[in-house]
N, C-alpha and C positions, 0 to 999 in steps of 0.2 A: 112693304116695299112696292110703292105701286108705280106699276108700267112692268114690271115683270113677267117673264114666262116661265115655266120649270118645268123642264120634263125631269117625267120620277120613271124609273124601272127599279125592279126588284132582284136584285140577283141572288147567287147561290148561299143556302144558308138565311133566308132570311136578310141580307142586308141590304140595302138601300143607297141608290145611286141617285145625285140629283147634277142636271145642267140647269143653270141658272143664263138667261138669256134675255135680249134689251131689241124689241121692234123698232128699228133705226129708218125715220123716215126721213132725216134732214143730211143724210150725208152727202154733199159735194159729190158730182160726177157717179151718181149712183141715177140711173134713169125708173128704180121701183127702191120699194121698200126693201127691205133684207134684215134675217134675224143674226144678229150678232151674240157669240159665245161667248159669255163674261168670264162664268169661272165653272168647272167642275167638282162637286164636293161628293162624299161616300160617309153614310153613319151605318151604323148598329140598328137593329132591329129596336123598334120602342125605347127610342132617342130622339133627342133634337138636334140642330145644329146650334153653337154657339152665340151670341152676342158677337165674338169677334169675328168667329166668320162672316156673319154678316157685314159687321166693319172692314171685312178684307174686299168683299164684293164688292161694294159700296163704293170703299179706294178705286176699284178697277174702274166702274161704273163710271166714274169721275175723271182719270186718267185718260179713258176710251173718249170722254164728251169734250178734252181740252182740244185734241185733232182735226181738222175739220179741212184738205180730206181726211179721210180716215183711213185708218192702218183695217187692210180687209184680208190680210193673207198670217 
């Protein structure tokens, strides 16, 4: 998925928290860049995330870029 950020933390027990995030440099009435929150996801210790989750992100990803200005709250 490129153009992506993710921050990863590790929380209790071993499991895994990821923010998935999109460097938004063309949004309307935006005078800098700014990182926009796609989606939040949580797996299990030595897991992956699914195929559909990615297709969920991906939807959002998509959703987010139809806006322009864009939804910032």
């Amino acid at each position: 998925m490129v153009g992506w950020f993710e921050v990863r933390v590790d929380g209790p027990k071993r499991h895994h928290y990821r923010l998935l995030c999109l460097l938004d440099c063309e949004a309307q009435a935006q005078s800098k860049p700014f990182l926009a929150v796609v989606q939040g996801l949580d797996k299990a210790f030595r897991t992956t995330l699914s195929d559909s989750d990615y297709a969920k992100v991906r939807a959002l990803r998509d959703e987010y870029h139809r806006r322009n200005p864009r939804s910032t709250s």
